[in-house]
C-alpha positions in Angstrom: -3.1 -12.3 14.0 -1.8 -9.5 15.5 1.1 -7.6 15.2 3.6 -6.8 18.2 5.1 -3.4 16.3 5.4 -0.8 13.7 8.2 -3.0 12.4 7.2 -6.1 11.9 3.9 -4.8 10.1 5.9 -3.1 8.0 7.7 -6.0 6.8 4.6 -7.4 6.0 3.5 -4.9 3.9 7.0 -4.5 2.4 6.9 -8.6 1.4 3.7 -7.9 -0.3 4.0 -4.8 -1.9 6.9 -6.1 -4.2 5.1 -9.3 -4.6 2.1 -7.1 -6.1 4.2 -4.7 -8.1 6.8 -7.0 -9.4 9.7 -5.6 -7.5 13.0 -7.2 -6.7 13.3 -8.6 -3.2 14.0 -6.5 -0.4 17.2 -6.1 0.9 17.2 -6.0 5.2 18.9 -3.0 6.1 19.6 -2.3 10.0 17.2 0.6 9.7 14.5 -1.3 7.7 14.5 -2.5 4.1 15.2 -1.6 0.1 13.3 -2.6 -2.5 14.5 -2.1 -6.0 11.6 -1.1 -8.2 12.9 -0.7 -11.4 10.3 2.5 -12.6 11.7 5.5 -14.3 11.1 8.1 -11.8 11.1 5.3 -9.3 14.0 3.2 -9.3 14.6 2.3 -5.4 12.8 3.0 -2.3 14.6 2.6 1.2 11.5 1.7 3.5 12.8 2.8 7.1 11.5 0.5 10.5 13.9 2.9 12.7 11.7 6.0 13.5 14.6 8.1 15.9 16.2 11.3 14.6 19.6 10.3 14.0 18.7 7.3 11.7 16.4 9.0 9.9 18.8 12.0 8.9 21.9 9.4 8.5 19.5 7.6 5.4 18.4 10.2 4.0 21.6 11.5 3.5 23.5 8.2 2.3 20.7 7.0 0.0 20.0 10.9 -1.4 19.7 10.8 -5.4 17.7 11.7 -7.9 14.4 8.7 -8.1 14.9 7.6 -4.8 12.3 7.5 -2.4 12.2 7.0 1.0 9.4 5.9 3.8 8.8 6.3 7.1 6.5 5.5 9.5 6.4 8.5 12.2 5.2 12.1 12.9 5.7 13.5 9.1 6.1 17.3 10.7 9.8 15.8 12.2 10.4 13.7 9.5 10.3 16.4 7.1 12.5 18.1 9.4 14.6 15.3 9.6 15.8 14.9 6.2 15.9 18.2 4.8 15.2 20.6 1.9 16.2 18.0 -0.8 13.4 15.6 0.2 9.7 16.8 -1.1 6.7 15.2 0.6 3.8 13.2 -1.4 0.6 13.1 0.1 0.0 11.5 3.1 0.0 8.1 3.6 -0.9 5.7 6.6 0.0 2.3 7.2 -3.5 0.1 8.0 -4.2 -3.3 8.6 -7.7 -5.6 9.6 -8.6 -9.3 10.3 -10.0 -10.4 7.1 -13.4 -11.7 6.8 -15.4 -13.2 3.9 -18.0 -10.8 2.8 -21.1 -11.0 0.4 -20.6 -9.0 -2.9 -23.4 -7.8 -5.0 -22.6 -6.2 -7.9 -24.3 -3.3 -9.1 -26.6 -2.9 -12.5 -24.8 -2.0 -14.9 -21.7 -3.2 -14.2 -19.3 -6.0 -14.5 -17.1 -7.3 -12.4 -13.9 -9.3 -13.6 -11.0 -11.3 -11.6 -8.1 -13.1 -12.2 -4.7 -14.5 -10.8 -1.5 -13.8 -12.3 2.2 -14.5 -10.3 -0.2 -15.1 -7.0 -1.5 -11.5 -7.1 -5.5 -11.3 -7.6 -7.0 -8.7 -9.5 -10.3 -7.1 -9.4 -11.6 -4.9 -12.3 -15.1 -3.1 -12.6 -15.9 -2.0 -16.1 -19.3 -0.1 -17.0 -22.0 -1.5 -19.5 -19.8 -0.1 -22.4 -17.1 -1.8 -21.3 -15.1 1.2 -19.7 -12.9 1.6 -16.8 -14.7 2.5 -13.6 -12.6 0.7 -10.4 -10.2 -1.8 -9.9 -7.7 -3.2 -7.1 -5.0 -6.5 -6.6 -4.1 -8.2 -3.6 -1.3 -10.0 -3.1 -1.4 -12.9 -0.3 2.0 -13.7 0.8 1.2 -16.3 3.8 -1.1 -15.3 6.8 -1.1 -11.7 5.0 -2.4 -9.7 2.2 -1.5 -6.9 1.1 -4.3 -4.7 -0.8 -2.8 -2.3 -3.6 -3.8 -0.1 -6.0 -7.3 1.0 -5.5 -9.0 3.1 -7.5 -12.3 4.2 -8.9 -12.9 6.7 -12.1 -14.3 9.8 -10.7 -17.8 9.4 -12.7 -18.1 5.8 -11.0 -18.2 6.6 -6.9 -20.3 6.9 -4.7 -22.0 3.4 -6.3 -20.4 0.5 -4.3 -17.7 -0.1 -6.4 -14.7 0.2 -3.8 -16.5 -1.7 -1.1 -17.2 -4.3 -4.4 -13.5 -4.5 -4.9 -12.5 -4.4 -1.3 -15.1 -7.4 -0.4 -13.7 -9.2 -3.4 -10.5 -9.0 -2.5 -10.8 -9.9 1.0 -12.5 -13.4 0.0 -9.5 -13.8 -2.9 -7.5 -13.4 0.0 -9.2 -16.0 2.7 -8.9 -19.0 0.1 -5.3 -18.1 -0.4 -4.9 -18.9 3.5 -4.2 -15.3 4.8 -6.1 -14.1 7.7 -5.1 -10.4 7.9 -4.9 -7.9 5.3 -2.6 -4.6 5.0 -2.1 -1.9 3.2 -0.9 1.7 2.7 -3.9 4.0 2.8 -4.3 7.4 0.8 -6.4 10.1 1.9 -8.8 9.5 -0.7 -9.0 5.6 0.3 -9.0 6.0 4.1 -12.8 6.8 5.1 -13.4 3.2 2.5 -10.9 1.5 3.9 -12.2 2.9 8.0 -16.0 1.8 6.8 -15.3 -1.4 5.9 -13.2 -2.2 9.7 -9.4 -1.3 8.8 -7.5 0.6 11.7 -4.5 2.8 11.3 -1.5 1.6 13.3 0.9 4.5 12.0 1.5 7.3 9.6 3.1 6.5 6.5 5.4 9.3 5.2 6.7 9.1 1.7 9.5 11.4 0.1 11.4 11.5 -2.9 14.6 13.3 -3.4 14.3 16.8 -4.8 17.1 19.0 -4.5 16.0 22.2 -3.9 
């Protein structure tokens, strides 16, 4: 499956991303989506498929209030620009996608690996031989796509396999649930995994909460 523009993967990682974290439908928008997430210091996010100038500063300015957040998918230097002092950047972001493929998982000694299902979304935790926390991750099939969320290993458990373990896991969780193409929103310290194991960026993924200055 491949995807025909910057909006309609979006979408795709939109309809998955609230499926993973529980989040109310989204709401179509003319300028993209919002999602209603129902966190404290995160109650909606307003997830922009219109990348131009005008759009970008009329949202920002209708939707501005204190736990919004918005996301765009375009240069970050003139979105920042774009909707001003009262928006703060979090780090960078892209928006990634590959052609999922079952892979072979060996898990390493010393560890143990752990999956289940709950509400569709699977979920993949590595715990050390004394039972600690050392890496987990969910996907969240929703049709021909998947979308991977929440990785993360503890810092005194990488550099041993354990994201690739996850990943690899994930991706076959993903293939019996009938989806043939995975997604996600990278972070700078999940990129170089995500590049080694065949995703490919298709655009920058900006995200900004309001912040008045």
């Amino acid at each position: 499956m491949s995807f025909e523009s910057t909006a309609e993967i979006v979408h795709a990682w939109v309809r998955g991303w609230v499926a993973s974290r529980g989040a109310a439908d989204p709401v179509h928008r003319p300028w993209g989506f919002t999602v209603d997430v129902g966190q404290v210091k995160h109650a909606t996010r307003h997830v922009l498929t219109a990348d131009d100038e005008a759009t970008v500063r009329k949202v920002a300015a209708e939707v501005a209030a204190p736990t919004v957040w918005l996301k765009a998918f375009t240069d970050p230097d003139s979105v920042v620009e774009w909707v001003g002092p009262d928006w703060a950047v979090d780090e960078p972001g892209w928006l990634m996608s590959t052609e999922l493929r079952r892979k072979r998982t060996v898990v390493p000694d010393g560890y143990t690996l752990r999956t289940w299902t709950r509400g569709g979304v699977v979920r993949a935790l590595v715990v050390g031989a004394d039972g600690s926390f050392a890496a987990r991750a969910q996907i969240a099939p929703t049709g021909r796509t998947a979308v991977v969320d929440q990785v993360e290993t503890a810092p005194e458990h990488r550099r041993k396999g354990l994201g690739r373990l996850v990943m690899h896991t994930l991706h076959n969780a993903a293939l019996d649930h009938g989806a043939t193409v995975g997604v996600l929103g990278g972070t700078p310290d999940g990129r170089a995994l995500y590049e080694s194991l065949g995703w490919r960026v298709h655009a920058p993924l900006v995200s900004l909460f309001h912040r008045p200055a």
